[in-house]
N, C-alpha and C positions, 0 to 999 in steps of 0.2 A: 656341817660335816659332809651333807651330799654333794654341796655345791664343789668342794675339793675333791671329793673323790671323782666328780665328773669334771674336773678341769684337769686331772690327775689323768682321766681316761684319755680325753682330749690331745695332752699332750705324747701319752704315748701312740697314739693313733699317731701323728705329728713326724715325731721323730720314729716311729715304725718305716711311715711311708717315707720317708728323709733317707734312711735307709736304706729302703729296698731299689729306690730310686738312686742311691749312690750306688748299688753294688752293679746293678747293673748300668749306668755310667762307667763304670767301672771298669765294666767288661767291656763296653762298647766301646771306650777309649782304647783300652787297653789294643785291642785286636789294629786298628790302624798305626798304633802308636809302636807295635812291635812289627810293623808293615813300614813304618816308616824308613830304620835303616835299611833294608832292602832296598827303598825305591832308591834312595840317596847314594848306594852305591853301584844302580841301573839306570839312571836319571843325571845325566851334567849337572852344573847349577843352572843353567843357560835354559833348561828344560823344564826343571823345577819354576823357572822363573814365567815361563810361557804357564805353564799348568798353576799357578798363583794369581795371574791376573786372569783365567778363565773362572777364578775363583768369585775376584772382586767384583767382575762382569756380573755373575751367579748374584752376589749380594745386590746390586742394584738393581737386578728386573724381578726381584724376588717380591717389592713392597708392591711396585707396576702391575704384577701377573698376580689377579686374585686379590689385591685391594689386602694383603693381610684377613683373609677372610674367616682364617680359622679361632683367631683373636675375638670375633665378636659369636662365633658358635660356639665358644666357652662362655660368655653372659645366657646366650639365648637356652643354651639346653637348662638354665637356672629357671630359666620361667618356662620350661617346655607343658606346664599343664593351662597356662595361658594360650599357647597357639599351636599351629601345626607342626611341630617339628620335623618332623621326615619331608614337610616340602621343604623348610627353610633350609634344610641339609643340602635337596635336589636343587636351590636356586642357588645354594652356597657354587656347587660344579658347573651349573650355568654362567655366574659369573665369572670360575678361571676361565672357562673357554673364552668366552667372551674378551675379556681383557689380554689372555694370550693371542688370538687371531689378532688381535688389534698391536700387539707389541711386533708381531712378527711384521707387519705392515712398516713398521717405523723403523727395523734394522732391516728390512730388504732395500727400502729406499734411501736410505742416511750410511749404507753398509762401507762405503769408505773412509767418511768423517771417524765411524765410531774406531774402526782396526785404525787409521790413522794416531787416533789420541789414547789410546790403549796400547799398539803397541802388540794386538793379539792379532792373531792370522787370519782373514777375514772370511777365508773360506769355511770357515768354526765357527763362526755367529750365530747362526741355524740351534747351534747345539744351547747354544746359550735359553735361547725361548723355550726349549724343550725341557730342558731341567728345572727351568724355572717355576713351568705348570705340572709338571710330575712334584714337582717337590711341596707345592702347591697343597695338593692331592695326599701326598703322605700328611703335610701336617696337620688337614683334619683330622686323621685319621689316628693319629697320634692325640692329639688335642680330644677326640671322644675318649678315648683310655684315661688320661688324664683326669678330666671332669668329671668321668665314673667313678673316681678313685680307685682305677685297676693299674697299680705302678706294674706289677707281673706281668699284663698284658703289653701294658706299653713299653718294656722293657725286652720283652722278645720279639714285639717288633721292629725294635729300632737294632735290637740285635742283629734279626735277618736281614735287616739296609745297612748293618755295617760287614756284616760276614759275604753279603755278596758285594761289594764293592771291593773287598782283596781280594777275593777269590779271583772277580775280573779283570782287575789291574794286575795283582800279577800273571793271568793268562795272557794278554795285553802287552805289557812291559817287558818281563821276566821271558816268559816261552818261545814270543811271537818278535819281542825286539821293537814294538811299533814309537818306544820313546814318547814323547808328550801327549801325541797322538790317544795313544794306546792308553795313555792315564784320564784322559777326555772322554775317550769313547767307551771305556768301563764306565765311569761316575752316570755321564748319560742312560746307560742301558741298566745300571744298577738301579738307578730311580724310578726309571718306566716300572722296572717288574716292581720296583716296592709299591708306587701308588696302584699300579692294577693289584696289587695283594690286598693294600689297605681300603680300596672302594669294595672290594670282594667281600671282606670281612664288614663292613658297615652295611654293605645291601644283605648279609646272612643277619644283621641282627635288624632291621627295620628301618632303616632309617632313610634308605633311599626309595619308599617306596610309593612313595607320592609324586604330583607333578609340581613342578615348581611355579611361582607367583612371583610375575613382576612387583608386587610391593613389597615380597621378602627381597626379593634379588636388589631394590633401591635402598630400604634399611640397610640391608647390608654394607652398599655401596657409601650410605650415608654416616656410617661408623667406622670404616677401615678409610673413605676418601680421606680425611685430616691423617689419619697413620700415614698416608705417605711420605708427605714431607717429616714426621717423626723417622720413619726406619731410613727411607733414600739418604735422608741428611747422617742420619747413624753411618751408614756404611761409607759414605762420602769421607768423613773424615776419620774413622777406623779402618778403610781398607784402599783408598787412594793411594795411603803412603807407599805402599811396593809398586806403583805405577809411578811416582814422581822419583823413587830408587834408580826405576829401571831408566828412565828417560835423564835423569839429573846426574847418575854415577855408570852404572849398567846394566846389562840384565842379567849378568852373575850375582852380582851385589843384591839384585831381585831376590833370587833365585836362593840364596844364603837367607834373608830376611824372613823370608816366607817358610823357611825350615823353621828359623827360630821362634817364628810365630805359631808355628805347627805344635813344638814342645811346651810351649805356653801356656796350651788347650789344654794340661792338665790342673791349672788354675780356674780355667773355664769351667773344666767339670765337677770341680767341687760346690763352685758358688752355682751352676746351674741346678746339679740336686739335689740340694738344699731347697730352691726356690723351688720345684716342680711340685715339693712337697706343702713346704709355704704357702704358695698362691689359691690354693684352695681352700684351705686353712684358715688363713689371712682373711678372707672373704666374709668365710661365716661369721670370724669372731666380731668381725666388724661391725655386718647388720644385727648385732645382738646388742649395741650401742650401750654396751658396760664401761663405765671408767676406770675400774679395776681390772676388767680385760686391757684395757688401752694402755694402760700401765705396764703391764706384764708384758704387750707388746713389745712396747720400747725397750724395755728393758733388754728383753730376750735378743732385739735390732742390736744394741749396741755391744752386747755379747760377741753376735757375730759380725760385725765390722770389727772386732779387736784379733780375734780368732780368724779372719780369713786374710786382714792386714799381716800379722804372725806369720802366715802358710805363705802369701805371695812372698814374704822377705827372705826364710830361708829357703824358697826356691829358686828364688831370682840370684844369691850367693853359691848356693850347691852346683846348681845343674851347667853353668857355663864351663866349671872343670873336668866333667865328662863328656864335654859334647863331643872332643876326636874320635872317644873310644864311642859313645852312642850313635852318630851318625857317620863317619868317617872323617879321614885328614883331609878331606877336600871341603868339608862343610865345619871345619873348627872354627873359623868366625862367625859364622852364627851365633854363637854364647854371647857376643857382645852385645847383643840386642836384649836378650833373655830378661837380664833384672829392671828393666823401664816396661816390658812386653806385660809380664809379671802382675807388677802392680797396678800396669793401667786392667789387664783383666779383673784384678782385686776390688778396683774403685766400680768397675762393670759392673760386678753384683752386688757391691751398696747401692749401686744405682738402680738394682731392681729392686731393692725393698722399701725404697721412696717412692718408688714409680708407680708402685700394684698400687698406691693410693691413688692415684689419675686414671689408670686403669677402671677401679671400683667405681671412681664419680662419673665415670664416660667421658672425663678431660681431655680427651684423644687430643684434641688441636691444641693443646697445652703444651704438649709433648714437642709437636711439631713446630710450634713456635723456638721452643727448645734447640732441638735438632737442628734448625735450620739455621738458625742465629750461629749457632759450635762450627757448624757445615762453611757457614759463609768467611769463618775469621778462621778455620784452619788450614786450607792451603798455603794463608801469605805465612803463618810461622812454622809451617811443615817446610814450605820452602828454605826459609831462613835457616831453622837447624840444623835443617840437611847440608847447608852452603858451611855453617861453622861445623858441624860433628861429622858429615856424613850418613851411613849409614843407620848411626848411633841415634843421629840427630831426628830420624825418622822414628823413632821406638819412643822418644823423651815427647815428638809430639802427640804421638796416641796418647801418651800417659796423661800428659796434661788433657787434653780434648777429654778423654774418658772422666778427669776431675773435674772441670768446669761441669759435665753433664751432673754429675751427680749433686752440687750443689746448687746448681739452679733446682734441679726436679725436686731436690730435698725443700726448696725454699716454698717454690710451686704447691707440691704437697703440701704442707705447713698450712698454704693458706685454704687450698680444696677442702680438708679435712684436718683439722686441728688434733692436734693429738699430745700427751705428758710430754714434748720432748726435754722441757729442762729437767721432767722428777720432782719439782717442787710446788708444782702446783697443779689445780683440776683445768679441763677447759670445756666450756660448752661446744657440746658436739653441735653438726651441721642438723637443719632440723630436715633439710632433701640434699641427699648425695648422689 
């Protein structure tokens, strides 16, 4: 009877912070997402489509700058009564510097190649490394909230990084007229202030107040190094597509893709706060190596792959009939992308609840073996369905790319960490994960 009543606790703890983590998700969606027809009708597509690929840019130097470093300061503050944390924290910002000075090295000297195959203005690259280690910076800082189980804290601060990014986009766009420009150099200056906000607050609570150590600063390097080829290859083949748009159709067609990929995000924000809440969760139940938790695990997984499948379908139906009156009559093609955009977000977060099992074992280079394999075979059929559907054909290949990931990693996990998945049987756990 206690044991239920404490799995009873468990799960509303669970679904509390699932909750609170949705609502404000919620909000935070919500505020760019009622920002968006604004921009759409201060924005050509042609401009939207420039501010889309500063996007993709954004996703690729994101894995490069800081090694994913806030990824492995979610393990370490697990074992923070084993080592020093507050330095690992301080080597944690050693290393974006570090990795930043060195990325900005590689787009000063390569700075025509990259605008050449992009396709983005080259005088704006600069801004690229900038964002990249500010953002860097936020997601520890984020990432401490998280691990604390403080969803309230971390939800007003992500709050504050989405309320100042309208604020300054449309002072930018809207007031000032500065068009693509003006939507770049908000997102930039939004970020500065948020990670000087979030370093602020992590040096008020202790954590930076140590000096950093080359052996935290190489752990580190030596847990996020394999994530590269994981996330780089992620983005490669989830967000190259509005770069082969722009270059293979146009960069209106960009520009339209990158809207419809925008309204998408609210399939994204479901399946992400759910997991924000999960992954912590998911963690403990784990190293408690119950078969009857493991069970209830799965269970509860395939609950929600039926229930987030459901939500990407009638989204992916509903939303393409309002897009004229949601965005304007210049961005009504957009909807045609919507229900492939949809679902491949939908298989994304199946693909996080396979994944945190890789995560848990330190299977980093798993991932990336993963990633790069999807990375390397999806330009040639990104290309091809774009030559038969178009624009369309671009949306059908994220979906697929986003399926194969999550079945490999599902399969991957399977064998990292064995777990009930047929229901029928027990399985012996790992005896080191």
């Amino acid at each position: 009877m206690a044991n239920e009543v404490t799995a009873d606790k468990r799960l509303n703890t669970l679904l509390g912070g699932a909750a609170r983590y949705f609502g404000f998700n919620i909000l935070n969606a919500a505020i760019p997402f009622v920002f968006l027809p604004v921009m759409t009708r201060y924005l050509v597509p042609e401009d939207y489509g420039i501010a889309g690929i500063f996007l993709v840019l954004v996703g690729i130097g994101m894995p490069l700058i800081g090694l994913n470093v806030h990824a492995v300061v979610n393990l370490r503050y697990l074992e923070r009564d084993r080592l020093d944390f507050p330095a690992f924290m301080s080597s944690a910002f050693v290393l974006v510097g570090l990795s930043a000075v060195l990325a900005g090295m590689v787009v000063a000297v390569f700075t025509g190649p990259i605008a050449w195959i992009s396709a983005f203005p080259a005088g704006w690259l600069w801004a690229v490394v900038v964002v990249c280690a500010a953002q860097a910076v936020a997601n520890i800082a984020a990432t401490m909230f998280q691990i604390q189980l403080k969803p309230t804290a971390y939800g007003l601060f992500q709050t504050f990084s989405a309320v100042l990014l309208v604020a300054l986009s449309l002072a930018f766009v809207v007031t000032m007229g500065w068009g693509w420009q003006g939507r770049i150099g908000a997102q930039v200056l939004a970020v500065v202030l948020a990670a000087a906000v979030g370093t602020g607050l992590m040096a008020r609570e202790g954590w930076l107040t140590a000096r950093p150590r080359r052996s935290y600063v190489a752990d580190a390097v030596r847990f996020g190094l394999p994530l590269v080829p994981h996330y780089l290859g992620g983005y490669i083949y989830t967000m190259l597509d509005r770069m082969f748009v722009a270059q293979m159709i146009s960069l209106r067609q960009a520009g339209l893709y990158v809207a419809g990929y925008q309204v998408c995000q609210v399939v994204t924000l479901v399946e992400t706060s759910f997991n924000q809440a999960w992954s912590p969760w998911h963690y403990r139940e784990l190293a408690k190596r119950d078969p009857a938790a493991n069970r209830r695990i799965v269970v509860a997984t395939y609950a929600y792959f039926l229930l987030l499948l459901a939500f990407a379908g009638a989204f992916g139906l509903v939303v393409p009939w309002v897009m004229p009156w949601l965005l304007g009559p210049r961005y009504a093609e957009a909807g045609l992308v919507v229900p492939w955009l949809a679902l491949a977000f939908a298989l994304g977060g199946m693909y996080k609840m396979v994944g945190n099992y890789l995560f848990y074992a330190e299977r980093t280079g798993t991932l990336g073996v993963i990633t790069l394999t999807i990375a390397a075979a999806s330009p040639a059929f990104t290309y091809g369905l774009i030559k038969l559907h178009g624009v369309v054909g671009a949306a059908e290949a994220t979906a697929a790319a986003f399926l194969l990931q999550f079945l490999l990693t599902w399969v991957a996990a399977s064998r990292v960490h064995p777990m009930p998945w047929l229901l029928a049987r027990e399985v012996s756990l790992p005896h080191d994960t």
